[in-house]
VMD Tcl script that draws the C-alpha trace (Angstrom):
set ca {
  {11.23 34.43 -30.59}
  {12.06 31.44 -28.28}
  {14.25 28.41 -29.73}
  {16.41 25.97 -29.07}
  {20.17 26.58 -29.35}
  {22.33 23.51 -28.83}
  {25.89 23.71 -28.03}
  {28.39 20.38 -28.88}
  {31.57 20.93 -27.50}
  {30.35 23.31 -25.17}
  {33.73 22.84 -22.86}
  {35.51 24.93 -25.56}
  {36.82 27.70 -23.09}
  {36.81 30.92 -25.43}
  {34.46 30.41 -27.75}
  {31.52 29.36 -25.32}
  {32.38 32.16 -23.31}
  {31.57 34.41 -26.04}
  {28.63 32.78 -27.55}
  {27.11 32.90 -24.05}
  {27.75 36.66 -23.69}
  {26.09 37.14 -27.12}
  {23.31 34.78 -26.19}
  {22.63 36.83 -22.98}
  {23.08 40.33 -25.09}
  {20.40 39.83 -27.64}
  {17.13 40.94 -27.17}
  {15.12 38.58 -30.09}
  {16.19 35.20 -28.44}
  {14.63 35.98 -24.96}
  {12.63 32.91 -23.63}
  {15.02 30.47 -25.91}
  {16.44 27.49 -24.32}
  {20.13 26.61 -24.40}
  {21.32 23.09 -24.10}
  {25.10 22.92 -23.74}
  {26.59 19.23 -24.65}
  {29.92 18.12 -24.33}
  {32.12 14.89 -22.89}
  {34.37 16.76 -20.57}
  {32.05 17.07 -17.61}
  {34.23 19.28 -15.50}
  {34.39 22.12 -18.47}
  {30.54 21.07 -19.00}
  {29.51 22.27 -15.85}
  {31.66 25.00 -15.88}
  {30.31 26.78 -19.01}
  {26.66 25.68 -17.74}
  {26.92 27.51 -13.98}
  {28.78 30.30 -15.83}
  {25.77 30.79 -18.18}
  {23.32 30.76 -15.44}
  {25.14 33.30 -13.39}
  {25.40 35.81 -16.32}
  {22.44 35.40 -17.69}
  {21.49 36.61 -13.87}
  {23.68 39.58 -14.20}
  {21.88 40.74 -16.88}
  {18.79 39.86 -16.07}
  {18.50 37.89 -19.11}
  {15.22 35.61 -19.89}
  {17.10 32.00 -21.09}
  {17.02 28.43 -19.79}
  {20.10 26.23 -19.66}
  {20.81 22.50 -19.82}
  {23.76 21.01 -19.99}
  {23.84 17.07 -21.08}
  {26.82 14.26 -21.89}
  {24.67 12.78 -24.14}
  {24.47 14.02 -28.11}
  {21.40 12.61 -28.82}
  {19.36 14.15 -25.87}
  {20.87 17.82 -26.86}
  {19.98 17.52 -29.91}
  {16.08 16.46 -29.42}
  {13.70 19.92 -30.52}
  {17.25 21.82 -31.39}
  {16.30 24.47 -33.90}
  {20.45 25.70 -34.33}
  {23.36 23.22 -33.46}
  {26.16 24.99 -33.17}
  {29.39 22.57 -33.64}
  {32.37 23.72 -32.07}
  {33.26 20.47 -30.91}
  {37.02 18.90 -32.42}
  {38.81 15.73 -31.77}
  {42.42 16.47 -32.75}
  {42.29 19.90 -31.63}
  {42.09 19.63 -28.36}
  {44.93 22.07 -26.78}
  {46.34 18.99 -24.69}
  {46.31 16.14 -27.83}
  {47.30 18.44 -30.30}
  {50.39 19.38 -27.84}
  {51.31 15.67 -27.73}
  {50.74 15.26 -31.29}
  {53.17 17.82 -32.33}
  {55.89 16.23 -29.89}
  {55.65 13.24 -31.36}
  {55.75 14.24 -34.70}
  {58.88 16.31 -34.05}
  {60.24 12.79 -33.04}
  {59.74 11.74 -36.55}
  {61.38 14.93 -38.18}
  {58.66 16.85 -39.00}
  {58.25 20.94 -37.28}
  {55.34 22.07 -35.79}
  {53.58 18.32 -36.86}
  {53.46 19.56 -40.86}
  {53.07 16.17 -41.80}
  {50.21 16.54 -44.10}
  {48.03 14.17 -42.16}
  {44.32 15.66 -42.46}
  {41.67 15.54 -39.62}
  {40.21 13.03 -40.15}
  {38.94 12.36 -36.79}
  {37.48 15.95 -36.27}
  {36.02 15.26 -39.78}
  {34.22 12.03 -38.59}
  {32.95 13.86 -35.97}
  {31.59 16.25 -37.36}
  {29.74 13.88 -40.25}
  {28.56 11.86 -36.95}
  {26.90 14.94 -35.34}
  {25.19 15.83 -39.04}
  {23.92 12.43 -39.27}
  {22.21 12.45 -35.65}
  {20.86 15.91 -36.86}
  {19.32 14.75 -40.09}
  {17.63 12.12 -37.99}
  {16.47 13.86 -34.56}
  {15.97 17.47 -35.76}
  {16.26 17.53 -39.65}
  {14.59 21.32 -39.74}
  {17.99 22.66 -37.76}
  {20.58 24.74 -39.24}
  {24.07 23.53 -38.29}
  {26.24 26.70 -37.93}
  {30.02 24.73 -37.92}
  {32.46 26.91 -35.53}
  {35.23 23.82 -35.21}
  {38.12 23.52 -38.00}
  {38.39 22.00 -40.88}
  {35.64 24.46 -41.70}
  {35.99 23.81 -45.29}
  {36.51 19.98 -45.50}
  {33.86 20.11 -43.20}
  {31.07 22.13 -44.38}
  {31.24 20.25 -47.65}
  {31.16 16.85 -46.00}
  {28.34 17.45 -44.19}
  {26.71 19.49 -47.48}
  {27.26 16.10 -49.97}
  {26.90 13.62 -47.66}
  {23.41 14.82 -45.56}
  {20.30 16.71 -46.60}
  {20.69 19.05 -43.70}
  {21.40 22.90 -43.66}
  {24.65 23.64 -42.78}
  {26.60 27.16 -42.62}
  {30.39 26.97 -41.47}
  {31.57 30.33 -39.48}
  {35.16 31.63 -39.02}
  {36.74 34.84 -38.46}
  {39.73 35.18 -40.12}
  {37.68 38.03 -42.50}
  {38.07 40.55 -39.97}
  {42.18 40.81 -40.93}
  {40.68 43.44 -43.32}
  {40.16 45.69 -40.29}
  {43.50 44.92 -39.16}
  {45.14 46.10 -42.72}
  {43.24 49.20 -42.35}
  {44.25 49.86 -38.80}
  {48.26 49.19 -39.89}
  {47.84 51.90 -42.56}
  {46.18 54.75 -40.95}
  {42.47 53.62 -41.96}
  {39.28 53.64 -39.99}
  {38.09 50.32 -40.46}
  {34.35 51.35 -39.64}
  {34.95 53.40 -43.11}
  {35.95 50.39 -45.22}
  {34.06 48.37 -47.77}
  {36.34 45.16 -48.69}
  {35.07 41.64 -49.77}
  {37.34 38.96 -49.53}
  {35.83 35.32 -51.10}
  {37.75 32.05 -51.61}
  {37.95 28.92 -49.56}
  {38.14 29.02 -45.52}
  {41.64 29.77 -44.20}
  {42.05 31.12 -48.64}
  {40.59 33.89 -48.94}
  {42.10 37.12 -50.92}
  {41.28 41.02 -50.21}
  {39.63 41.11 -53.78}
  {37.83 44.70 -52.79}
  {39.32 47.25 -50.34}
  {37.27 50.60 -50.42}
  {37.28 53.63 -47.86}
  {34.58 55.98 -48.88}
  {34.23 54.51 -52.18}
  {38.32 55.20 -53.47}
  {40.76 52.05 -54.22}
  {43.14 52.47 -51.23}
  {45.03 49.42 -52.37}
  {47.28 52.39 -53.12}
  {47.66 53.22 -49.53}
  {48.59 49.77 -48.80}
  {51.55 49.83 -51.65}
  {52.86 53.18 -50.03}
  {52.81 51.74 -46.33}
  {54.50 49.19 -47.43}
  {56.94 50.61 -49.23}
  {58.16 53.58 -47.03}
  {56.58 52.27 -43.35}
  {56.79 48.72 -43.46}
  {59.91 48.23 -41.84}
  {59.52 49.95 -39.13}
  {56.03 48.98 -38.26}
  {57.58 45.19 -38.06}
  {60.95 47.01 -35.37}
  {58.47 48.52 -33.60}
  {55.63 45.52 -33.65}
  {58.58 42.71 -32.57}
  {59.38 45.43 -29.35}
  {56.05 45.49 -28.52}
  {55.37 41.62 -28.31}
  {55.08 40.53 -31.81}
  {54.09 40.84 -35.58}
  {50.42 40.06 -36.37}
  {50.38 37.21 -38.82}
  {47.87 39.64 -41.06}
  {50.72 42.38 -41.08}
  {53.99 40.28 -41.12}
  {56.54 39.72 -43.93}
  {54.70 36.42 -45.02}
  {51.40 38.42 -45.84}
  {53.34 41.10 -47.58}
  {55.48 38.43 -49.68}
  {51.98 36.55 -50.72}
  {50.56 39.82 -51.83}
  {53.72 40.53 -53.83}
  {53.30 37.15 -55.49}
  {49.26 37.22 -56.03}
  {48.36 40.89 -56.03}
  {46.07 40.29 -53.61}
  {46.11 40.48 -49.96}
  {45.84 37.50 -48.20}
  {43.48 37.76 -45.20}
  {42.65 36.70 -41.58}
  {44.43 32.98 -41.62}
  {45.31 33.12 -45.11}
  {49.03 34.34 -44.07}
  {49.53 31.96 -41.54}
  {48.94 29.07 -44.24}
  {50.97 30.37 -47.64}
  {53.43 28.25 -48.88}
  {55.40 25.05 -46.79}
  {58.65 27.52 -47.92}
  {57.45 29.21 -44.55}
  {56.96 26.78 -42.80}
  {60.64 24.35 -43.19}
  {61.79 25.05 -39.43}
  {61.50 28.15 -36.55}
  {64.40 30.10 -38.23}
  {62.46 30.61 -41.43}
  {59.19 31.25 -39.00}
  {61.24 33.97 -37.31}
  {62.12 35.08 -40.89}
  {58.49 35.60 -42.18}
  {56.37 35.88 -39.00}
  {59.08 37.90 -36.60}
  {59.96 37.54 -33.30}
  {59.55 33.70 -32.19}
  {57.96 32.77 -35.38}
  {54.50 33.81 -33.64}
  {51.68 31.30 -32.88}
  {51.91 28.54 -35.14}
  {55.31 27.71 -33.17}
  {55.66 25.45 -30.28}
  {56.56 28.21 -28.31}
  {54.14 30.04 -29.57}
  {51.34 27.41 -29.05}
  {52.73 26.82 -25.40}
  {51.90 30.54 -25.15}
  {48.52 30.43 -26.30}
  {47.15 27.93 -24.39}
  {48.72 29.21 -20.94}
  {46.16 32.03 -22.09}
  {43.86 29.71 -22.33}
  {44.57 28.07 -19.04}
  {44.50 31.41 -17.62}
  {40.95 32.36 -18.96}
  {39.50 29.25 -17.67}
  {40.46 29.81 -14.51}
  {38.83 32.91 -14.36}
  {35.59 30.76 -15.82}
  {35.47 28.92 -13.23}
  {36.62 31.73 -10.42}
  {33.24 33.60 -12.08}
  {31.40 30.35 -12.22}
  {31.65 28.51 -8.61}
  {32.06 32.16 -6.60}
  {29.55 33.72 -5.28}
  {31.55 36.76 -4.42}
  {33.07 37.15 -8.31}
  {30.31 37.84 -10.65}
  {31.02 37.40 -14.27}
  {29.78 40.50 -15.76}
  {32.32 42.06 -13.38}
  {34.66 40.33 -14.97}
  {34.15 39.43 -18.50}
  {32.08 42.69 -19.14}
  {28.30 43.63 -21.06}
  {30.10 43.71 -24.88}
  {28.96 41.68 -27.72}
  {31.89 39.69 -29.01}
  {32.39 39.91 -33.16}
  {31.80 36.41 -33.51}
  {28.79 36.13 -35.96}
  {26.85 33.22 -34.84}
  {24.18 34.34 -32.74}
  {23.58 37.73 -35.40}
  {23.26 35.24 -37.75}
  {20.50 33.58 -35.55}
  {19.14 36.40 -34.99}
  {18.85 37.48 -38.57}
  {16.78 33.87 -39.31}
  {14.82 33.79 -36.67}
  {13.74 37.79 -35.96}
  {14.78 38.86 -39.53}
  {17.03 41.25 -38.53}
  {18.81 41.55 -41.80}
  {22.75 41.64 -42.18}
  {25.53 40.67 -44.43}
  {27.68 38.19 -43.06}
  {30.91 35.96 -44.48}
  {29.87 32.73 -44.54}
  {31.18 29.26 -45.77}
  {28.41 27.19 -47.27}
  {28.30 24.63 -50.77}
  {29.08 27.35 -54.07}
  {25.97 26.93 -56.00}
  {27.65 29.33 -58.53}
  {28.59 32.00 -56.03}
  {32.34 31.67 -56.94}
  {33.39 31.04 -60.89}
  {35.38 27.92 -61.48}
  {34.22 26.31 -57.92}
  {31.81 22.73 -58.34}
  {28.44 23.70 -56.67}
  {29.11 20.90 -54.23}
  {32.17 22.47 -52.33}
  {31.93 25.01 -49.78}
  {33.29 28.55 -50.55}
  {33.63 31.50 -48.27}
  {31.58 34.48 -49.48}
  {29.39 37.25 -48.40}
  {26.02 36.30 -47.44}
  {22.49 38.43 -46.63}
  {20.90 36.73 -44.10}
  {17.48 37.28 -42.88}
  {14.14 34.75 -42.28}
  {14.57 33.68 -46.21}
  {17.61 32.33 -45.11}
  {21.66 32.30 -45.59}
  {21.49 34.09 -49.45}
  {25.21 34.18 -50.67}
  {26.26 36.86 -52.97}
  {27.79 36.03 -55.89}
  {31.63 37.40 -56.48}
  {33.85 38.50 -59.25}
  {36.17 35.51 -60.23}
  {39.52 35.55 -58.29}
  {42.62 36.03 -60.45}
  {43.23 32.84 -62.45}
  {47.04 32.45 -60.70}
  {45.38 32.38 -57.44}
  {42.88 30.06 -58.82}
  {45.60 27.75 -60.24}
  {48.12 28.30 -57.50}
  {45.87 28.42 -54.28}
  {42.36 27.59 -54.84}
  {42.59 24.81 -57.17}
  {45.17 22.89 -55.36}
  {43.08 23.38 -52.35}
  {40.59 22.32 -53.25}
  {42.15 18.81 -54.73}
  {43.73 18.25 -51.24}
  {40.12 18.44 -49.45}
  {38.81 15.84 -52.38}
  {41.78 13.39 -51.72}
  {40.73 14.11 -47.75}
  {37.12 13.21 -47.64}
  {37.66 10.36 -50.46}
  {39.89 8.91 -47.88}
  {37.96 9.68 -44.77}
  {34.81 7.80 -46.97}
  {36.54 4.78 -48.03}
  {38.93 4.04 -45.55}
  {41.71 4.16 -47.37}
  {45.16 4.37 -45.48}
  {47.25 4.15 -48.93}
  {45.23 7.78 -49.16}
  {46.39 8.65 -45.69}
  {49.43 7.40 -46.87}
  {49.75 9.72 -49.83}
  {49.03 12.72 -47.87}
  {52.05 12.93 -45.73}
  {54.24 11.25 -48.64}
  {53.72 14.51 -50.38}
  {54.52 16.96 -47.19}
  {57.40 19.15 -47.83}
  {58.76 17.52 -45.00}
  {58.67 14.19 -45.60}
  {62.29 12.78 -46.74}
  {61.93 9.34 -47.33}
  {59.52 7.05 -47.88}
  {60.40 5.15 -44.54}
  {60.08 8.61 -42.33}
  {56.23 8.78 -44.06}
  {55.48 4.79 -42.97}
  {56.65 5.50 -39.28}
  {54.92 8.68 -38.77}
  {51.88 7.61 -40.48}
  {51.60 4.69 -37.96}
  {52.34 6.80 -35.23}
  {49.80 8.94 -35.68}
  {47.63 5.70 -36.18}
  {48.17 4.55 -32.88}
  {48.38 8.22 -30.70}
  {44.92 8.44 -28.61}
  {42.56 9.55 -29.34}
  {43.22 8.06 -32.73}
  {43.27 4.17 -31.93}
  {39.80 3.22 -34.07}
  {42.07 3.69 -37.32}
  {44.93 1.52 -35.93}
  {42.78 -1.32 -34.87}
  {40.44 -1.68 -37.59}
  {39.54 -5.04 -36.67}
  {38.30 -5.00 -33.25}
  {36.59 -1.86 -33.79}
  {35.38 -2.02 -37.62}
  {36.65 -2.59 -40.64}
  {36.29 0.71 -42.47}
  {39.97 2.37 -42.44}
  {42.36 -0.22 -43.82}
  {45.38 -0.85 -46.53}
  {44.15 -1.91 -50.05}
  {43.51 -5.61 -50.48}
  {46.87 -5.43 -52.59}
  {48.29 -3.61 -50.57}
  {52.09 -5.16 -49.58}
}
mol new
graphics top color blue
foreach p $ca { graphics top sphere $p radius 0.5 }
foreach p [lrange $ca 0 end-1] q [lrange $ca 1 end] { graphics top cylinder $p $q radius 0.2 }
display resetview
């Protein structure tokens, strides 16, 4: 069936890439139109010429547009698919975390939420609600979870948030001898907090496998792993520690987050994530976005060449990714289970209806149906879910009223905050670092983010 699929932040160099391939590779969405928006016009054009050329190579039936403009993209969209970030941009965030480290703080942990990239993506939900109210908004860009309930409470529109942090399950398996193909697992919590509550091969526990591995292969696995390039964050000591603590496994980017205690500086990184401390480092950031750098080069080598052709060089495979399936399954009603982040409405016990949880979902034309789970563990409740869960209410009660003594409060209570001085000076820093000048200068702009009336 032709739709519309629109695209904001379309200039996001892996993701689009993938989501184009996907586009191109499924049969049901022939005829559909793609609009790709974003405000980098360089990467804009990129990703649109390097959609058109593909599409060619596979002889695939879609139209593209490409647009700097939010509100035209969105006119007749039937999926908006938000990718699009403020703060996470590889370049800003780069800066950001050199400044912080200025200020005393590693690898910017300064408990600062995004509130930008949560502005955004109320602003996008808004124009939706308005221009195209029947679209589903499929939210790829993080905070997934702050995010998909913002947009949930605060608009009548539907809106799914996407991650894929669940497939660390097949990554466990793989580490321990397993065929993941031969695994049933669920894993349900909040995005970036979710715990292995279910791990199956051919219907027997093999939680047991797991305890063996680690008991008698562990150690090696991580020698061998740190010759090799690296420990996966899934398989490092940090995941293994969590699991000793909860009982669960932690999965996809549930080990990278854990506890600040492994987080306090790069020798306790390299303690409980190996080798350089692995990506949430600056080395290891530096790394990952000279990837990046790399892979947009060959976008635009595949894109503006008429001797490279980009099924040549990015290949015919569907990515894992689960948006366009997920489309798919809506539209053609070509049924699937997918893990999903979308408001609880009971799904998960001891979760308000109004907050997003991540859970396993059927999907077909009735819509995104989420399963409901056993209860998690009531220490993981009190110890990582619950507290969660507070930190994203303090986050979008701040982002709604403008508070800065919220802000405020937030990086007071970082683990690496030492004084209240060090919290005031970073705080304004980050006021005043582009892109984030609207919250510094409240009063030429507006007057919505400011200090309490009794404040000083």
């Amino acid at each position: 069936m032709a739709i519309q699929v629109t695209v904001i932040g379309a200039g996001s160099v892996v993701f689009s890439l993938g989501l184009v391939k996907d586009l191109c590779l499924t049969e049901g969405l022939k005829g559909s139109k793609v609009h790709f928006m974003d405000i980098d016009e360089e990467r804009l054009e990129i990703v649109y010429r390097l959609a058109g050329r593909y599409a060619e190579d596979l002889g695939a039936d879609l139209e593209f547009e490409h647009s700097l403009d939010r509100e035209r993209s969105l006119q007749d969209a039937d999926f908006i698919i938000n990718t699009a970030t403020v703060t996470h941009n590889e370049y800003f965030g780069k800066r950001r975390r050199e400044m912080t480290a200025e200020h005393g703080y590693f690898y910017g942990r300064t408990g600062m939420p995004e509130y930008h990239n949560l502005q955004l993506f109320l602003d996008v939900a808004r124009d939706a609600e308005r221009i195209c109210p029947d679209a589903w908004t499929l939210l790829a860009g993080n905070p997934v979870f702050d995010g998909t309930t913002l947009m949930g409470r605060e608009t009548g529109i539907k809106v799914c948030g996407l991650c894929h942090g669940h497939y660390g399950y097949q990554t466990i398996a793989r580490a321990i001898g397993l065929d993941p193909d031969r695994i049933t697992w669920q894993a349900p919590g909040l995005n970036h907090n979710i715990w292995l509550t279910h791990f199956y091969q051919d219907g027997r526990d093999v939680y047991p496998v797991l305890d063996a591995w680690i008991e008698n292969e562990a150690e090696g696995y991580w020698k061998a792993a740190e010759e090799d390039g690296g420990v996966s964050a899934q398989m490092s000591p940090s995941a293994i520690h969590q699991y000793r603590m909860f009982a669960l496994m932690p999965v996809g980017d549930t080990p990278r987050r854990g506890g600040w205690w492994y987080h306090v500086d790069l020798e306790t990184r390299r303690r409980w994530y190996g080798g350089s401390g692995g990506g949430d480092t600056p080395e290891g950031r530096d790394r990952i976005l000279k990837g990046k750098e790399k892979k947009l080069e060959r976008m635009k080598e595949a894109a503006f060449d008429a001797k490279i052709r980009p099924l040549d060089l990015f290949g015919s495979k569907k990515t894992r990714e689960q948006h366009v399936p997920i489309i798919d399954g809506l539209v053609n009603d070509n049924e699937g289970q997918f893990q999903v982040n979308v408001l609880n409405n009971g799904a998960l016990a001891g979760i308000p209806d109004d907050v997003a949880v991540e859970v396993p979902a059927i999907v077909n034309r009735k819509g995104i149906q989420p399963l409901r789970v056993e209860p998690l563990p009531p220490k993981i409740m009190l110890e990582c879910i619950y507290p969660e869960w507070l930190r994203m209410e303090r986050t979008l009660e701040a982002l709604l009223t403008g508070d800065l003594s919220m802000m405020l409060w937030g990086v007071l209570e970082s683990h690496q905050t030492r004084s209240y001085d060090q919290a005031m000076e970073v705080l304004e820093a980050l006021l005043h670092i582009e892109p984030n000048e609207p919250m510094a200068h409240v009063e030429d702009i507006n007057e919505h983010y400011n200090w309490p009336k009794n404040w000083g």
